[in-house]
N, C-alpha and C positions, 0 to 999 in steps of 0.2 A: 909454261908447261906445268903442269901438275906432280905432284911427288905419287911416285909407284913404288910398293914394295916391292925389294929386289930380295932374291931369297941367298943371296951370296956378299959379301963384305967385299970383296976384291973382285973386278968383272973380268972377263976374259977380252973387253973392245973398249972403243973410248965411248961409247956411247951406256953400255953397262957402268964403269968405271965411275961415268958421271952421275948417270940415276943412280947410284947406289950412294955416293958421297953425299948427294940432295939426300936423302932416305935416311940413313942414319947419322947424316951432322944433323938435321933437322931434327929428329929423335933425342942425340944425344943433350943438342941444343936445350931443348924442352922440359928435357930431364934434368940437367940442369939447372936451368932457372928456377923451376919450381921445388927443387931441393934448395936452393938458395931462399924465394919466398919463406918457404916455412920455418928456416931456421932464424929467419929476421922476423918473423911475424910470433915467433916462441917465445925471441929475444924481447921485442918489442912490448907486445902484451900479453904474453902468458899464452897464447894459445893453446890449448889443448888438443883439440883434432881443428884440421887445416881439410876442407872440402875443395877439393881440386874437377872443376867444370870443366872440359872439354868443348871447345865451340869450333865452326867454322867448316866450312868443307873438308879439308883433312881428316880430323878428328877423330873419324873412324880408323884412317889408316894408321895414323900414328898411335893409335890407345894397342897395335901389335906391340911396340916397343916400349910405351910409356905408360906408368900405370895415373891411372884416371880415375875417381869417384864416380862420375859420370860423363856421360857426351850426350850435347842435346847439339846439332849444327847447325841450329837457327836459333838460340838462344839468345842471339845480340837481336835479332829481327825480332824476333817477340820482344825484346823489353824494345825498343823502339817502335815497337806499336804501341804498349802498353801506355809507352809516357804521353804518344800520341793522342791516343783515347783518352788522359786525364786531362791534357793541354790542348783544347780545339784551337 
């Protein structure tokens, strides 16, 4: 199944209750890690601005909750064509 934005934290059924935990643990999840990335990648090598991609079918839905640089959701598919076309 697919993640749906739910417009409520706490659903009123178990079927609400669940799309909504998928929705924003996925979010929070996301959010997360990439506050994590960037403070290793600061640590690491100095980073300065950290460009955060959005890819994927999601991508749109979750850039409600999580902030993104941008979202392209074929961004993987294009560079795997990309390397394609260099590597017959």
């Amino acid at each position: 199944p697919r993640l749906k934005k739910t417009s409520r934290l706490i659903g009123r059924s178990t079927a609400e209750c669940l799309s909504s935990g998928l929705y924003f643990g996925a979010a929070a999840q996301t959010a997360g890690l990439i506050d994590k990335l960037k403070t290793e990648l600061r640590a690491a090598h100095a980073e300065k601005k950290i460009y955060v991609l959005a890819t994927g079918g999601d991508a749109q839905l979750l850039a409600r909750a999580v902030h993104f640089d941008a979202i392209d959701p074929d961004a993987v598919l294009k560079g795997i064509a990309s390397l394609a076309a260099i590597n017959p």
